[in-house]
Phi, psi and omega in degrees: 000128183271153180281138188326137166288145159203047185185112152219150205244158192210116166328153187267278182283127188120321196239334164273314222214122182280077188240034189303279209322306201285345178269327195291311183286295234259006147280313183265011161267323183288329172269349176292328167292340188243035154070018158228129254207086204256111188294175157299280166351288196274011176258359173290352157283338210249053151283112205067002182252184200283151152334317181305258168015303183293301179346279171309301219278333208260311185321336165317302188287323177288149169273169180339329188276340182293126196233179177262311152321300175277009188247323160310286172330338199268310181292324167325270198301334174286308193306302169288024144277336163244000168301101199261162171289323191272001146259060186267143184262078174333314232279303185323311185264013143306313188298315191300302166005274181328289188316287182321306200275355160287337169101054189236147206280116196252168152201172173239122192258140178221158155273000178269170162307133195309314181276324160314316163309325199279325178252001164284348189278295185314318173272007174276355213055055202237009193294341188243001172250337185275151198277338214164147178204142157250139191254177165292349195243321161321330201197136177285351158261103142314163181303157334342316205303160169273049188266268230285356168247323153304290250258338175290290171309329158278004187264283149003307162114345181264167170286129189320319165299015197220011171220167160294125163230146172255130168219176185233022180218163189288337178267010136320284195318321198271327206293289166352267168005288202288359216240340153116056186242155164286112186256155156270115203235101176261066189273174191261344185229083227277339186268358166321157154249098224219145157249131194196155189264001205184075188297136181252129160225322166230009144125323166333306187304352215300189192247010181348332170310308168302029181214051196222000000 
């Protein structure tokens, strides 16, 4: 018999808040300065993984002038400077809606940057209902690893298995999985083969029966 859900955690980009385009441009306006000329193509890599991550992927290719510091901070402060309200995923914050007003414990788990992370919470409205978010900086493995979902659950108070992470991407997907968590899989492409226990397409599906 499985145990009450009493923690769900939710992935950011992709699963709240539509931002692949707007992290791909304010990357690829920072490398046009640094001598690289960054494709659509060549950003299907740096999808979902961490600043660090990019980095190590991008540094090569970049000129002399190029920092690591400065490619974060630089991309930090552009993202949250075009960051609009209106690329809020509805179908998504209704279910957070929902959840909240039942009284069930939310955060948000990301591979992203802390202040970034901070301020997509902020312009969804979401500063009072999540209890708590893990950043890219919280854990020294980012997702796949199940690192950034233990460290929720115990920041939570629960056992992994007692809690939900919804995501839309497979290193998401894996990382939850790895990490024993029930996972939701909100993917862009529903015909996908991914693993989650509990496929989401329009927010109808959420499993709300578990928390009962």
């Amino acid at each position: 018999m499985k145990k009450t859900i009493r923690a769900v955690f939710w992935d950011m980009d992709g699963t709240l808040i539509d931002t692949e385009d707007l992290h791909y441009e304010v990357i690829r306006d920072w490398c046009a300065g640094h001598g690289l000329d960054l494709t659509p193509e060549d950003n299907l890599q740096l999808i979902a993984k961490t600043m660090q991550e990019k980095w190590a992927l991008l540094e090569s290719r970049l000129d002399a002038s190029a920092t690591e510091a400065g490619f974060r901070k630089d991309c930090e402060d552009w993202y949250i400077d075009r960051l609009t309200a209106d690329k809020g995923l509805e179908r998504s914050l209704v279910v957070v809606r929902k959840l909240a007003a039942q009284g069930v414990l939310q955060a948000c788990v990301s591979n992203g940057e802390e202040a970034v992370v901070r301020a997509n919470i902020d312009i969804l409205g979401l500063t009072d209902i999540f209890k708590f978010f893990v950043s890219g900086k919280d854990c020294e493995q980012g997702k796949p690893a199940p690192a950034p979902y233990l460290l929720a659950a115990k920041k939570a108070g629960f056992e992994p298995e007692r809690c939900i992470a919804v995501e839309d991407s497979p290193v998401g997907m894996q990382s939850a999985r790895a990490a024993g968590c029930v996972v939701c899989g909100w993917p862009h492409d529903p015909e996908a083969d991914l693993d989650y226990d509990h496929l989401l397409k329009t927010g109808d599906e959420f499993p709300f029966r578990l928390l009962d």
